[in-house]
C-alpha positions in Angstrom: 0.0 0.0 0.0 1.5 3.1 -1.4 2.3 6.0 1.5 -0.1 8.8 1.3 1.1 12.6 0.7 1.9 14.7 4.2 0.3 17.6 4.4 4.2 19.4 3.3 4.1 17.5 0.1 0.7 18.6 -0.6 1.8 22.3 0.3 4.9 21.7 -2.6 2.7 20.5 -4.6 0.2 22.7 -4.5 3.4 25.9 -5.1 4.3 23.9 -8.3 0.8 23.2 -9.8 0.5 27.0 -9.4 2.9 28.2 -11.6 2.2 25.2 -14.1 -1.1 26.8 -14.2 0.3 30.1 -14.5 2.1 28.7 -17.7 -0.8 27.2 -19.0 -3.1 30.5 -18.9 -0.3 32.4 -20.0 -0.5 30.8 -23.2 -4.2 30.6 -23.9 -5.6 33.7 -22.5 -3.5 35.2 -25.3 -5.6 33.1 -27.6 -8.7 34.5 -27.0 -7.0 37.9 -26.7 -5.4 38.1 -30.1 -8.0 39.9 -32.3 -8.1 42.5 -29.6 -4.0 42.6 -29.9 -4.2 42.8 -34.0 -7.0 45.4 -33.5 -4.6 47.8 -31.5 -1.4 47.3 -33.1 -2.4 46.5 -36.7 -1.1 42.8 -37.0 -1.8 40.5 -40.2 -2.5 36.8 -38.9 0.9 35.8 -40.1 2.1 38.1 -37.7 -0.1 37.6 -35.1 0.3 34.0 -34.9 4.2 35.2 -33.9 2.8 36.3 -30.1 2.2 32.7 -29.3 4.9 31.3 -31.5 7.4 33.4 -30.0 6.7 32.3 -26.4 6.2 28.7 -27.7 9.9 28.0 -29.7 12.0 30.1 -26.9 10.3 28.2 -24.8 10.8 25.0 -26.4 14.4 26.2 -27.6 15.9 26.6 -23.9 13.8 24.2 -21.8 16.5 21.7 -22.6 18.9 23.9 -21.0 16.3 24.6 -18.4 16.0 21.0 -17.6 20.3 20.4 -16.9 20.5 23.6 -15.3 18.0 22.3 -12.7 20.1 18.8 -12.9 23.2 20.9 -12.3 22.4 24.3 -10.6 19.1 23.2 -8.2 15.7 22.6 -8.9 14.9 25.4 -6.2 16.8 28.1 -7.5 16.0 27.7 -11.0 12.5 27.6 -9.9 12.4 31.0 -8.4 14.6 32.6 -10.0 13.3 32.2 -13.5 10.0 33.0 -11.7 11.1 36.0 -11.3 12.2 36.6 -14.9 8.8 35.7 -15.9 6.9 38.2 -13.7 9.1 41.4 -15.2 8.6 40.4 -19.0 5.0 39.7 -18.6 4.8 42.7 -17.4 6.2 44.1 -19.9 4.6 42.9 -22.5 1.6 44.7 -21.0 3.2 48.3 -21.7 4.0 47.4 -25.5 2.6 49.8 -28.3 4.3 48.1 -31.3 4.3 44.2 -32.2 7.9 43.5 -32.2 8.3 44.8 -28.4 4.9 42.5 -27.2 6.6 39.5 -29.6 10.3 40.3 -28.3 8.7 40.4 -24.6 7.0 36.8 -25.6 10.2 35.6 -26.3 11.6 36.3 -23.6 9.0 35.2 -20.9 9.4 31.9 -22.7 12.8 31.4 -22.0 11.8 32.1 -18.5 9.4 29.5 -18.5 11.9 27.3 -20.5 14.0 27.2 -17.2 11.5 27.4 -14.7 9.1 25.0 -15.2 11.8 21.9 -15.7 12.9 22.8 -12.8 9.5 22.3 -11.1 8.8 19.0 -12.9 11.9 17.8 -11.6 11.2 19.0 -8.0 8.3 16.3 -8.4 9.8 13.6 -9.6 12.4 13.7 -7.4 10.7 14.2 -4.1 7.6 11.8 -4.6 8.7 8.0 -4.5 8.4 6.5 -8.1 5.2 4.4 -8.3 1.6 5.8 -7.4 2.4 8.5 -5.2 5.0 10.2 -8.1 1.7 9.1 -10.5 -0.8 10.5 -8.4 1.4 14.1 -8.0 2.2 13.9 -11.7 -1.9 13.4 -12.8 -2.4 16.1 -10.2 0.5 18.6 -11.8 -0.6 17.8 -15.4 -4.8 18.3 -14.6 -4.0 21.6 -13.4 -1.7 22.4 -16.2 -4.3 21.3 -18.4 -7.0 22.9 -16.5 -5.1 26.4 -16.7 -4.5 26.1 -20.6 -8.6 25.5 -21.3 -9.9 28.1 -18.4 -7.7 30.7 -19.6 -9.6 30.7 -22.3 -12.4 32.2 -20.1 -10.0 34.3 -18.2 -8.6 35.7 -21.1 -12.0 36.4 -22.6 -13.1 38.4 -19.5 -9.8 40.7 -18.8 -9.9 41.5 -22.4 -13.3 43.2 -22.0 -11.5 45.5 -19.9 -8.4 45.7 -21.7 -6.4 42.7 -23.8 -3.3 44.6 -21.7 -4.4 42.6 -18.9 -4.0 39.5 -20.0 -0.4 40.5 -19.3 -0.8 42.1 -16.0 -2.4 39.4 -14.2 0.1 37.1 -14.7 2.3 39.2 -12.8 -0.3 39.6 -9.4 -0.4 35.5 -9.7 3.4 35.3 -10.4 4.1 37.2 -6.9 1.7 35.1 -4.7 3.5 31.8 -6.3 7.0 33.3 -5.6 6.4 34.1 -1.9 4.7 30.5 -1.4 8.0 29.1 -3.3 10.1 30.9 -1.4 8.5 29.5 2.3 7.6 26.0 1.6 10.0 24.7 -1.5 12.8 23.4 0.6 16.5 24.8 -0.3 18.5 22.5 -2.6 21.7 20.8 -0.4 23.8 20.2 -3.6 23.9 20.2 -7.2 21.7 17.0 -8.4 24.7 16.4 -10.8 28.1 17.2 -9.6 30.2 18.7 -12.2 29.5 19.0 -15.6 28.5 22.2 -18.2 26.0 23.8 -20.3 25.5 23.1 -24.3 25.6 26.0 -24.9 25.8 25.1 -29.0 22.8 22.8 -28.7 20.6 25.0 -27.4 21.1 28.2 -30.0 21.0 25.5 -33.1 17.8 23.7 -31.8 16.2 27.0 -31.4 17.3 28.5 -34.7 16.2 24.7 -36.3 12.4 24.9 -34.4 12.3 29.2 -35.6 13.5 28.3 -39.0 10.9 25.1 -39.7 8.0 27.0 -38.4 8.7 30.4 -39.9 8.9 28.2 -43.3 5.2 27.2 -42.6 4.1 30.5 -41.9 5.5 32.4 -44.6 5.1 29.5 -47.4 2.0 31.4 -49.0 3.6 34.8 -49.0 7.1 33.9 -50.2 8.6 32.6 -53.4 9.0 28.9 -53.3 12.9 29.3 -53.6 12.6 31.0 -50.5 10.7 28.2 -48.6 13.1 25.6 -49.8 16.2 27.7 -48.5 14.5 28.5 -44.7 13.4 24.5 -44.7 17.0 23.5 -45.7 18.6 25.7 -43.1 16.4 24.5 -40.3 16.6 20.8 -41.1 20.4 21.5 -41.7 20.3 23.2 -38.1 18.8 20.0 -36.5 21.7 17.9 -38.5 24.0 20.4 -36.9 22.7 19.9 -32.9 22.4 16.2 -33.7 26.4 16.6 -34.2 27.4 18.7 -31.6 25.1 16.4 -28.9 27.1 13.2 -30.6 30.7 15.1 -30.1 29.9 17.5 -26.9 30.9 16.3 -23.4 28.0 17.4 -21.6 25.2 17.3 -24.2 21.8 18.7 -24.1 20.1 15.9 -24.6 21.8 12.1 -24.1 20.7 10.8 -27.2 21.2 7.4 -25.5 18.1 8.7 -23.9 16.1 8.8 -27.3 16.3 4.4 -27.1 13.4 4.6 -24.6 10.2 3.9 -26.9 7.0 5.0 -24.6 9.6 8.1 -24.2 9.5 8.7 -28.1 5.4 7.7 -28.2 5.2 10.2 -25.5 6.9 13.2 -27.5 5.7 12.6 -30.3 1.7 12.2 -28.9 2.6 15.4 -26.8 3.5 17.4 -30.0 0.5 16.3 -31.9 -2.1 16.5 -29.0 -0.8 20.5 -28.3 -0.2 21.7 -32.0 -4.1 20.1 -32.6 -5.6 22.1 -29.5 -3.5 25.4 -30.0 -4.1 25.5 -34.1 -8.2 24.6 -33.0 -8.0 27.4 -30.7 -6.8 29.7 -32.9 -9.5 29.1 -35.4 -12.0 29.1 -33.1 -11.4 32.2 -31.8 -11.1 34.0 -35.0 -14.4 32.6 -35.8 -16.3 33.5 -33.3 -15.3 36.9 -32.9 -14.3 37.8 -36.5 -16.8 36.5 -38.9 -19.5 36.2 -36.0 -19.1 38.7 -34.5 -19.1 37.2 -30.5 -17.3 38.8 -27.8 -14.2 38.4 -26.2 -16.5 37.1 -23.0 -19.0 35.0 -24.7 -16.3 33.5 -26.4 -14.7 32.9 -23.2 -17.4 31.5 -21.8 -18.4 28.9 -24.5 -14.8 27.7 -24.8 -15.0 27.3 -21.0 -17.0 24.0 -21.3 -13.4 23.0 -22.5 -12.0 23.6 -18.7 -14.0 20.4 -17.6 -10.6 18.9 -18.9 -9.7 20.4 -15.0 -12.0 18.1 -12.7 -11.4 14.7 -14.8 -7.7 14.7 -15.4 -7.1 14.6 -11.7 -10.3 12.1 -11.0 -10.9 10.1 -13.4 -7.7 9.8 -15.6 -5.9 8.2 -12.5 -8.5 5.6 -12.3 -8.3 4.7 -16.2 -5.1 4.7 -16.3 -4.7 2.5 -13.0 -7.4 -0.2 -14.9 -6.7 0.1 -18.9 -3.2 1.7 -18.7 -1.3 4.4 -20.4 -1.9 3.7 -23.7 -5.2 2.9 -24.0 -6.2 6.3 -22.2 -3.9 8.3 -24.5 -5.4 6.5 -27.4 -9.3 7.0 -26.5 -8.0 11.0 -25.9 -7.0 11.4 -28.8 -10.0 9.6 -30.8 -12.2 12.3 -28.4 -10.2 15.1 -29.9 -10.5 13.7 -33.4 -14.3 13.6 -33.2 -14.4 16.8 -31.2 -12.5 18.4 -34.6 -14.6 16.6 -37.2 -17.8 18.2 -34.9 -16.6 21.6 -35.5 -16.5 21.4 -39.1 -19.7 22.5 -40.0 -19.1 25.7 -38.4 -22.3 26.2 -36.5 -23.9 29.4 -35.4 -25.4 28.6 -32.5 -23.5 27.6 -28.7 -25.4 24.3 -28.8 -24.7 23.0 -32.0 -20.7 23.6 -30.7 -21.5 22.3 -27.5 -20.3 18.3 -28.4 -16.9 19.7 -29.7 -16.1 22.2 -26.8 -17.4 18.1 -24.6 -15.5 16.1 -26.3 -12.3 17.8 -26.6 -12.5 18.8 -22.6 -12.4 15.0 -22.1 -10.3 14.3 -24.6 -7.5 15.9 -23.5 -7.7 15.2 -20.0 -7.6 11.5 -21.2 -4.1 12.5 -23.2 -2.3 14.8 -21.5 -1.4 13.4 -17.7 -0.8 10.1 -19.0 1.7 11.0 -22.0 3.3 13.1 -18.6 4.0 9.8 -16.9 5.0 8.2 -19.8 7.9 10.8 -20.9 9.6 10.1 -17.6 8.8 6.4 -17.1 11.9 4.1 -16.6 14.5 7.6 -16.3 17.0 7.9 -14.1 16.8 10.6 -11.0 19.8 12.2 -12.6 18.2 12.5 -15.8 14.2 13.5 -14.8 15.0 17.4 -15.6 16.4 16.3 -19.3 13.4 13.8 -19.5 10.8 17.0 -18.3 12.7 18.9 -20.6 12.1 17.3 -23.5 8.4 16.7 -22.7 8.2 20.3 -22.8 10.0 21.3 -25.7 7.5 18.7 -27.5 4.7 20.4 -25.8 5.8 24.1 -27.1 7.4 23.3 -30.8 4.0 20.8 -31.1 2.4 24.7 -30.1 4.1 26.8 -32.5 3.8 24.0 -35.4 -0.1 23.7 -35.3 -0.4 27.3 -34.7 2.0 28.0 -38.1 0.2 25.5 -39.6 -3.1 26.6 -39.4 -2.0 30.4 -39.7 -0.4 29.0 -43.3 -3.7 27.5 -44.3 -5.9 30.7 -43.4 -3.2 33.1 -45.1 -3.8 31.3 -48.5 -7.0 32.9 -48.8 -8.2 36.5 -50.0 -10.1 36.7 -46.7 -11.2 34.7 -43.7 -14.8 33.0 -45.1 -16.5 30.1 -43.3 -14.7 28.3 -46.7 -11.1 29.6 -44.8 -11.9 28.6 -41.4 -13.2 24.9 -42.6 -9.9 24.6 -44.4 -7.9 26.0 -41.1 -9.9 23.2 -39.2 -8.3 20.3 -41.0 -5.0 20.9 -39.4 -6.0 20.1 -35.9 -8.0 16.9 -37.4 -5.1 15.4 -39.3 -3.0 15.9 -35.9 -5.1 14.3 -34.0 -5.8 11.1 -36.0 -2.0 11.2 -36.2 -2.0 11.3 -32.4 -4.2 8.4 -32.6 -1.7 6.2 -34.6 1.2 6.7 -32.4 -0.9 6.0 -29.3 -1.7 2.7 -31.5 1.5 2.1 -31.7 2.2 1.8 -28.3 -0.8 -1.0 -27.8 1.0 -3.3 -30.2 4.3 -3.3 -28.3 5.3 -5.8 -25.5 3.2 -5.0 -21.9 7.3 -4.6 -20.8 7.4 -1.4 -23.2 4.2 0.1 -23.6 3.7 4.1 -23.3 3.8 4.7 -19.5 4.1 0.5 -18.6 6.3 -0.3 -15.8 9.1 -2.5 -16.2 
């Protein structure tokens, strides 16, 4: 019989779902806050699509780094001091008057999240026991993560009633109440997890510049000359070659890519990048739906993307009792069939709140049947020494999966004189094909051995 948590561990816990939360509504109350932003600041959607993607691949560009500098530097301080970080750009985002200062201010809240919220994963794994109490914290962490990314929605809609400006300020207020609570209860790291050691420096510029390249190439591919989309697609893809080499010849590499032989690790990365870039590039279409060609609200469509947030009560109910009787796998692979239908549901583009109602259902449940369990599964079977680098990479799946729907259905909308229910229906088949994709690779992992399925123990 597994130990229950003290009443500390639930206090840490409680610190670190906080700012996972925080991270979570950071990036969709922007969502619903976009049109508001292009309406101010005269953006085109190719360049508005930049104030998510910009947070997303710095995010997913340093997390790597984030991760070992937690390994090597302590979970703790990384945590709050990159919390810190993230409370002055967010706030200054909230001051910009031109795009390239609210986009350069993304960019760099997102390395601060790209540091900070390894660091808190790792805090997790490391002070729970492996087995169900580290599942039941992890289900925990990843429902409210979850649950902050669909009722920021919501959140977002309301503040921007007032002003889109404080969808950056109240970040800030919640960023000050986590830091104090870090600050008492996170206990102060003894040592450095992993004596010795560097930073990959190398890696981490080349994977970003790879991840910027590839999804600018997306984005601009209906604008640009088609010699111009082959020469940003070969420089990205010639990027990745080039971190592949330096984390083969490096001493202390960003990512071990003896780490990359762990298959429900690769099912989870791969699930995790298709399961985000589907719900990010639906959001995105949604949004400029509903307030663009029908004319909603930022608060109504708030509230009817709310019905989403009941992703928030089941991921930390009834996902741990699925995935204790069916298993990883088989949740992951139900979620992502929910989100498929939830994206086929859309397509009509109705008018009405009920006839959207079975999407907005469907995709709640479907992603709190994904997201906690492909978690678990992306740090299943990984050394102590090696659960920031494992967290890491989970995240930088999570933010380039972000920033590739988002480009891709940004591409797909561009292509078009203006934004027509025709545009929108187009837009929509980008989250659809992820998420059958999704489906497959969860597949995948119900053929293998019960030793090596997504998330099995061994």
């Amino acid at each position: 019989m597994s130990t229950p948590l003290t009443g500390r561990a639930w206090a840490v816990l409680f610190v670190l779902c906080g700012a996972i939360f925080l991270e979570g509504i950071d990036v969709s109350m922007m969502g619903v806050a976009m049109p508001s932003i292009r309406a101010e600041l005269g953006l085109s959607t190719g360049e508005l699509q930049w104030i998510v993607s910009a947070y997303a691949l710095s995010y997913g560009g340093f997390v790597l780094l984030g991760g070992r500098a937690a390994d090597l530097l302590g979970r703790r301080r990384m945590f709050v001091g990159w919390l810190v970080v993230f409370l002055l750009f967010s706030g200054l985002g909230g001051f910009a008057t031109e795009g390239w200062v609210l986009i350069l201010a993304r960019f760099a809240t997102g390395i601060a999240a790209a540091f900070m919220t390894p660091a808190g994963l790792s805090i997790i794994t490391t002070t729970y026991p492996e087995g169900p109490q580290r599942n039941k914290a992890l289900l925990v962490y990843a429902g409210t993560a979850a649950g902050g990314f669909s009722l920021g929605m919501v959140t977002g809609g309301l503040l921007t009633t007032i002003d889109w400006r404080w969808v950056f300020f109240a970040p800030v207020l919640v960023s000050a109440a986590i830091l104090i609570a870090a600050i008492v209860l996170i206990p102060r790291d003894t040592k450095a997890v992993v004596p010795g050691g560097g930073f990959d420096l190398a890696g981490a510029f080349t994977l970003t510049g790879a991840m910027l390249l590839l999804v600018a190439t997306v984005v601009r591919a209906p604008d640009v000359a088609l010699a111009q989309t082959l020469v940003t697609a070969v420089a990205g893809t010639a990027l990745l070659g080039a971190f592949v080499a330096i984390e083969r010849r490096v001493s202390t590499p960003l990512i071990r890519l003896g780490l990359l032989r762990n298959g429900s690790l690769i099912r989870a990365n791969v699930g995790a990048i298709l399961l985000v870039g589907a719900f990010v590039g639906f959001q995105f279409v949604a949004v400029l739906y509903l307030q663009e060609l029908r004319g909603w609200s930022e608060w109504k469509t708030g509230l009817a993307l709310m019905v989403i947030g009941i992703d928030s009560v089941l991921a930390p109910t009834l996902t741990p009792w699925l995935v204790t009787r069916f298993g990883n796998s088989r949740v992951v692979f139900g979620g992502f069939v929910l989100a498929a239908l939830a994206y086929a549901a859309f397509l009509p583009l109705g008018t009405t709140f009920a006839a959207m109602l079975p999407t907005f259902l469907l995709l709640g449940v479907g992603f709190a049947l994904a997201y906690g369990p492909l978690t678990i599964a992306a740090t299943d079977r990984v050394s102590e020494e090696e659960q920031g680098l494992a967290g890491g990479v989970l995240t930088t799946s999570f933010q380039f999966g972000a920033a590739l729907g988002l480009a891709g259905v940004a591409a797909v909308l561009a292509t078009a004189d203006e934004l027509t229910t025709d545009a929108f229906r187009n837009g929509l088949l980008v989250p659809l094909v992820a998420a059958a994709l999704g489906a497959l690779v969860a597949a995948g992992g119900l053929r293998t051995p019960m030793r090596d399925r997504m998330g099995a123990k061994g």
